[in-house]
C-alpha positions in Angstrom: 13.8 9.5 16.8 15.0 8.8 20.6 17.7 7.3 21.8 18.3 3.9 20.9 18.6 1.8 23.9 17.4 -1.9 22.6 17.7 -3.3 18.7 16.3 -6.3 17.2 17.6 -8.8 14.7 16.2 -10.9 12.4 16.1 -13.0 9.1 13.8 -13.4 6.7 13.2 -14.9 3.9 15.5 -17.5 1.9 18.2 -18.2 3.9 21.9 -17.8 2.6 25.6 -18.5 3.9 26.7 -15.0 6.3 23.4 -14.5 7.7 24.7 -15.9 11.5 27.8 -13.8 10.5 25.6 -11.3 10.0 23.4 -11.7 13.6 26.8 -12.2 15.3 27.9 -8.7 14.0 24.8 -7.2 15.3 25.1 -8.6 18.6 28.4 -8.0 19.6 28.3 -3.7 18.3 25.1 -3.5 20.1 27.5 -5.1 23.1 29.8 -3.0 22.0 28.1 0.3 22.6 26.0 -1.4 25.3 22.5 -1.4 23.8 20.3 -4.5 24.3 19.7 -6.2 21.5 17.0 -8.9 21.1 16.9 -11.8 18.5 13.5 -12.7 16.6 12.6 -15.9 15.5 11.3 -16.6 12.0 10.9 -13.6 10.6 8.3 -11.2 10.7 5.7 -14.1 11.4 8.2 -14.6 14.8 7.7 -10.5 15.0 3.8 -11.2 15.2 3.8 -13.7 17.9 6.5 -12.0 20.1 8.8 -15.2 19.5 12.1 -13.1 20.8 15.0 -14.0 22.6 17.9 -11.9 24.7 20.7 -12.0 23.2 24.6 -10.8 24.3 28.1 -11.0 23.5 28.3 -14.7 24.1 24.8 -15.9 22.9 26.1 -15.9 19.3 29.6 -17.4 19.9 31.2 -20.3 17.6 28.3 -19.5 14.9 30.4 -17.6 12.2 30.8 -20.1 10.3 27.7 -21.9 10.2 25.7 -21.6 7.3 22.0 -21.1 7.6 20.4 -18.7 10.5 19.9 -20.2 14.5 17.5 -17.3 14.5 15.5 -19.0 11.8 13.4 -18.0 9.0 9.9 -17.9 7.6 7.4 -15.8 4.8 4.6 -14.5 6.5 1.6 -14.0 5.0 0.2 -11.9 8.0 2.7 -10.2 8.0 1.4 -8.5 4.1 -2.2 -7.4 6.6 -2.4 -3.8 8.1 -3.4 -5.8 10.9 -0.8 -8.3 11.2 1.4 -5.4 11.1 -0.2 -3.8 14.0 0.2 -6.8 16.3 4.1 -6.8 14.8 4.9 -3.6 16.3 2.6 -3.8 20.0 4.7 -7.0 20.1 7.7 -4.6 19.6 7.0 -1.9 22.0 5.3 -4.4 24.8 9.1 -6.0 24.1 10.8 -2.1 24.4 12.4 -2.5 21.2 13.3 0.4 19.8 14.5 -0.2 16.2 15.5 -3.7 14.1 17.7 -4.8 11.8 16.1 -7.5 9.1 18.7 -8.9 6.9 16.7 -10.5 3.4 16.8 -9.8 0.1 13.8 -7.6 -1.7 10.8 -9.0 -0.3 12.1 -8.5 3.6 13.1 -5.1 2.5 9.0 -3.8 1.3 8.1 -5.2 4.5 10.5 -3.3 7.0 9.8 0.4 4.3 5.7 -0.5 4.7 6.6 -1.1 8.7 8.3 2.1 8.8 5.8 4.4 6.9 3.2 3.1 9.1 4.7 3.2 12.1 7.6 5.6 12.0 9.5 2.2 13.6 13.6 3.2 12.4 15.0 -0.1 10.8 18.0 -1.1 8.7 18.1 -3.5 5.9 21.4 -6.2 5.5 20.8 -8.0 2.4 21.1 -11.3 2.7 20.6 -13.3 -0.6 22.3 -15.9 -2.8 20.9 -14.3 -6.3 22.8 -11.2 -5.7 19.9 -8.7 -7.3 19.3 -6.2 -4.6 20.3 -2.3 -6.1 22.9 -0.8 -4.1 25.8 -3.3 -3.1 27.7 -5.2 -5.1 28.0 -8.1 -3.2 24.8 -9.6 -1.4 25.8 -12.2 1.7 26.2 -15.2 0.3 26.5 -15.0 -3.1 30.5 -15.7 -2.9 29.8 -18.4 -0.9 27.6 -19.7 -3.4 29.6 -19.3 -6.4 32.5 -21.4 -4.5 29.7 -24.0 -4.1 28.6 -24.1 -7.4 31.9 -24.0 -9.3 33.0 -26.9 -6.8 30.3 -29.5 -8.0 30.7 -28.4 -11.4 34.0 -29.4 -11.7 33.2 -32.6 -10.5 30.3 -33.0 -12.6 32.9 -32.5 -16.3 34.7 -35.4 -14.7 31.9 -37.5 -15.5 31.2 -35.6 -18.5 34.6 -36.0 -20.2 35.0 -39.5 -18.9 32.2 -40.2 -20.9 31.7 -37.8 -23.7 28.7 -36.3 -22.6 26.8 -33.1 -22.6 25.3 -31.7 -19.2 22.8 -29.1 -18.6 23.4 -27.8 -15.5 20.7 -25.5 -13.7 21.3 -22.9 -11.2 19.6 -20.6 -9.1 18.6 -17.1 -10.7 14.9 -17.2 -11.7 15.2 -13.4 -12.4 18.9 -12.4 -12.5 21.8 -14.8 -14.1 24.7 -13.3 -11.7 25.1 -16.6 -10.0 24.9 -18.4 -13.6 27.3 -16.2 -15.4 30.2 -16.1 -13.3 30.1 -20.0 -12.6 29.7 -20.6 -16.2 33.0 -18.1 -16.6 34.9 -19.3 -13.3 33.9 -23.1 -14.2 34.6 -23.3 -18.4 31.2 -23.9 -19.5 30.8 -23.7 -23.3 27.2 -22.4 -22.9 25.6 -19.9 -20.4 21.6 -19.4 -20.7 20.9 -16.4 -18.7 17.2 -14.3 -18.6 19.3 -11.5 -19.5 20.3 -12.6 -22.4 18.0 -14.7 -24.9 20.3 -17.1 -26.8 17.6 -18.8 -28.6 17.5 -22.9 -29.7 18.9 -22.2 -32.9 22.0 -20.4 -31.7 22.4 -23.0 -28.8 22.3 -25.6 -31.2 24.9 -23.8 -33.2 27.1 -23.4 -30.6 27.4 -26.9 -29.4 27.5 -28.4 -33.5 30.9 -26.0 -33.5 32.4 -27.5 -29.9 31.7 -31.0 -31.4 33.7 -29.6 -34.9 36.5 -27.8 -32.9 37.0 -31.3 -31.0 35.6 -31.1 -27.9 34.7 -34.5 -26.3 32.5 -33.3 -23.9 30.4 -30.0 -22.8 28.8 -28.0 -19.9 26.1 -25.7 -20.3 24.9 -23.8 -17.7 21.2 -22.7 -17.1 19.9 -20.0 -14.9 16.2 -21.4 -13.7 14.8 -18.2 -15.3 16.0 -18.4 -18.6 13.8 -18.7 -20.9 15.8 -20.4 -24.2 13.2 -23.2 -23.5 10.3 -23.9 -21.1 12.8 -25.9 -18.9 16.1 -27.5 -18.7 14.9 -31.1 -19.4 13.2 -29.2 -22.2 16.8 -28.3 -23.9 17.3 -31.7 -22.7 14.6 -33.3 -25.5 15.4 -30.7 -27.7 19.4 -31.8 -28.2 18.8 -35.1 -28.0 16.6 -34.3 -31.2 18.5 -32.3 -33.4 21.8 -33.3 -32.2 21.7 -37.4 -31.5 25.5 -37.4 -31.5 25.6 -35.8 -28.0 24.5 -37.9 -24.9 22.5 -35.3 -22.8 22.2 -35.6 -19.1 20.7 -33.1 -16.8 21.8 -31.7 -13.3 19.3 -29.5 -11.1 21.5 -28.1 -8.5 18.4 -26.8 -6.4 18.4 -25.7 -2.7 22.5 -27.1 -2.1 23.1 -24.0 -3.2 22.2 -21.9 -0.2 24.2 -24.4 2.3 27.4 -24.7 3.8 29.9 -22.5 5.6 30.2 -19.4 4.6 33.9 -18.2 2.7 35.8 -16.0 3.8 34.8 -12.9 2.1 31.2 -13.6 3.2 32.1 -13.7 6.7 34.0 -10.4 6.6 31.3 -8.3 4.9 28.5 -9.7 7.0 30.4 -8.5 9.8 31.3 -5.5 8.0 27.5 -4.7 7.8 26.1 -5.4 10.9 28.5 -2.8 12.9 27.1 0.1 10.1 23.9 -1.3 10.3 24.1 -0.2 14.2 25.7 2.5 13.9 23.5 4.1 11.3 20.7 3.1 13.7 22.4 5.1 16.5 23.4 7.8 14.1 19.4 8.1 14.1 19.3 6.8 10.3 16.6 4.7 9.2 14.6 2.9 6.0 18.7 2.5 4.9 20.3 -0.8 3.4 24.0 -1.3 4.6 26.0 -2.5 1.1 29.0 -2.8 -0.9 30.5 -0.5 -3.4 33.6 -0.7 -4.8 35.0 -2.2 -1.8 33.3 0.6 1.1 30.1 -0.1 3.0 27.7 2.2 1.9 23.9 3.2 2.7 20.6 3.3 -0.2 17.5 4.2 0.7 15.2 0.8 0.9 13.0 2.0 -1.6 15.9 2.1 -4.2 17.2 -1.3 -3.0 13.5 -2.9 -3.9 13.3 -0.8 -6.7 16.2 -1.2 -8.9 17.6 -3.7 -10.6 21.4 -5.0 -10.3 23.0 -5.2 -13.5 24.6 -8.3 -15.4 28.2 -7.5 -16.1 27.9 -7.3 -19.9 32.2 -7.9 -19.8 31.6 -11.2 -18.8 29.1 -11.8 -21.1 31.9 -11.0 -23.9 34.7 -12.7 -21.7 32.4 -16.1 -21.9 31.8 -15.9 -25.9 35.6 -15.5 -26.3 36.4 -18.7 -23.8 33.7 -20.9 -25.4 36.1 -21.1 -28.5 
């Protein structure tokens, strides 16, 4: 690999809180250690049409703490073609870009290794996702962000449930992992947490819930990752309650896309900018097909194929931490 002399950004993907944190980073260690560094709009579908923009030091000032990205993003389907690929990196080289950084989650990350194997283009991965299940870091941007969110309204919603002595399903982003689920569930008291991890079952659920109404609870929070499968949906457990168990009133709160908004915290903005310099740097270092991540409180490299590949782990303490709370 060459020198690098000129480095795209982009994201792609769902969006999350840290990802202009994240671009900002970039920018200013590519300033840093004066190599050019060019932004790219939406994605890898912006990476097709040559929809890039100079940026510098002061392009991406006053944007750390704005959720979303400026630099947008998109899925594109041409983008999964050998030939929308091919017009991705003449649009690259016609642009002298040397190397990119794409900061996603898993599905970004299959496109940059394909790029690479095809191409022998060097790029980095940052992962950028709310659900927390890329291999390899602990902590995915925005994920704190998000729990800070989500434990925020759910407080808010067992006002209303305790003022009026009801039971709320509340659903959550995960449709394959329950990180975001469990440690709300933990961080905000919920009596219940349906993960896909773990299958509870209707029985036990109703179980669980007959014994908070015995032990004197007035009200109750469950909280449902929108991949478990206890039932075919949450409006499902909904019907199901209100069945067997007529003494609870049941109300139901999809959460949805809030989720991925708002200012990023604190810890977000530090480890997106904690990435984006190694990012760089392993790109300068001549490293490549690398995601930049978190373990045990050091930024650390895995290969992209192992970040696809593997599967983050639920923290099986919590899972006994929650039992012993819901008493």
């Amino acid at each position: 690999m060459g020198k690098i002399k000129k480095i795209g950004v982009m994201t792609s993907g769902g969006d999350s809180p840290g990802m202009n944190a994240a671009i900002r980073s970039v920018v200013r260690t590519c300033a840093f250690y004066k190599i050019e560094c060019a932004g790219i709009y939406r994605g890898y579908q912006g990476m097709i049409e040559g929809d890039f923009i100079e940026l510098n030091a002061r392009s991406v000032k006053g944007i750390i703490n704005k959720g979303g990205t400026f630099l947008k993003s998109a899925r594109s389907k041409e983008f999964m073609t050998k030939e929308g690929r091919q017009k991705a990196y003449d649009q690259l080289k016609k642009a002298n870009i040397d190397a990119f950084v794409v900061i996603g989650g898993d599905g970004s990350f299959t496109g940059a290794l394909i790029f690479n194997q095809e191409f022998g283009f060097p790029v980095m991965g940052i992962p950028g996702t709310i659900d927390n299940d890329i291999e390899g870091t602990s902590h995915t941007l925005g994920y704190d962000t998000t729990l800070n969110t989500v434990v925020d309204v759910i407080d808010k919603i067992r006002d209303t449930a305790s003022s009026h002595n009801r039971l709320f399903f509340v659903e959550v982003m995960g449709r394959d992992v329950g990180h975001i689920a469990l440690n709300v569930g933990v961080g905000a008291g919920a009596e219940e947490i349906l993960i896909p991890e773990e299958d509870l079952g209707l029985e036990r659920l109703l179980e669980s819930l007959r014994r908070s109404k015995q032990s004197g609870k007035s009200s109750s929070i469950v909280i449902v990752a929108e991949g478990d499968k206890t039932g075919k949906n949450v409006f499902e457990l909904k019907d199901y309650v209100n069945e067997h168990l007529p003494e609870y009133e049941v109300r139901v709160s999809v959460l949805g896309h809030m989720q991925r908004g708002g200012s990023p915290s604190c810890f977000d903005r530090v480890l997106a900018s904690r990435m984006g310099v190694s990012a760089v740097e392993s790109l300068i270092d001549g490293k490549s097909n690398l995601m930049v991540g978190l373990i045990s409180d050091k930024i650390a490299v895995t290969p992209l194929e192992k970040a696809i590949k593997g599967q983050s782990k639920i923290n099986k303490e919590l899972i006994r931490v929650s039992d012993i709370m819901s008493v």
